[in-house]
N, C-alpha and C positions, 0 to 999 in steps of 0.2 A: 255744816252741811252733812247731809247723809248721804251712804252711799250707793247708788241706785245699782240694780242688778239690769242692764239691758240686756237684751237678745240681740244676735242677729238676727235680720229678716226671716232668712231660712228656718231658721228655727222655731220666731214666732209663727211662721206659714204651716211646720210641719207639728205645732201643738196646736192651734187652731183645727187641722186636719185630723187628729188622733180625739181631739175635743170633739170633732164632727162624728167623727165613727163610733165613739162611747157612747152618745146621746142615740143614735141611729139603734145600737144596740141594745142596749134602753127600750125602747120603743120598740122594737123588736119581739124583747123577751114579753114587756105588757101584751102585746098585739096573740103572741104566741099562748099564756096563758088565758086569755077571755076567749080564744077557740076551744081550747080545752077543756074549757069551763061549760063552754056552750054544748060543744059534743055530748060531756058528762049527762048536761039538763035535759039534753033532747033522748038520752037513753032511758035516764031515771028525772021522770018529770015531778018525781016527790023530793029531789033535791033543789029544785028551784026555788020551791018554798022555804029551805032551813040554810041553804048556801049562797043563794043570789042577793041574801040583802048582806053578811057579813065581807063575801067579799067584793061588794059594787064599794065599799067607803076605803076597802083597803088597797086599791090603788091610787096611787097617785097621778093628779095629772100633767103631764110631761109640758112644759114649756115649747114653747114655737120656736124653732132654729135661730129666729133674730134676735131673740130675750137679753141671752147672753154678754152679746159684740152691743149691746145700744146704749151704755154704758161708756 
């Protein structure tokens, strides 16, 4: 047999928690740079043409809160 690593509850509760707040984070910082990005466009509308298409592939897109736990 092998030897299994359990958690206690608490602890599986308080990294499920800290798992929530990464991803939150995550999503955050995307959400946070496609403003900035937008702002940029709406200043200088000649970078929408040379920047909008390299970085619309270079994010990624962020899984749904439930992806994770459905496993």
């Amino acid at each position: 047999m092998t030897n299994r690593v359990t958690y206690a509850p608490q602890d599986f509760q308080k990294m499920c928690k800290q798992a929530e707040r990464d991803h939150e984070a995550k999503k955050l910082t995307v959400l946070m740079e496609r403003v900035k990005r937008q702002i940029a466009e709406r200043e200088d509308p000649s970078l929408k043409a040379t920047v909008g298409t390299e970085t619309e592939t270079g994010f990624l897109k962020l899984p749904s809160r439930s992806v994770p736990f459905e496993r």
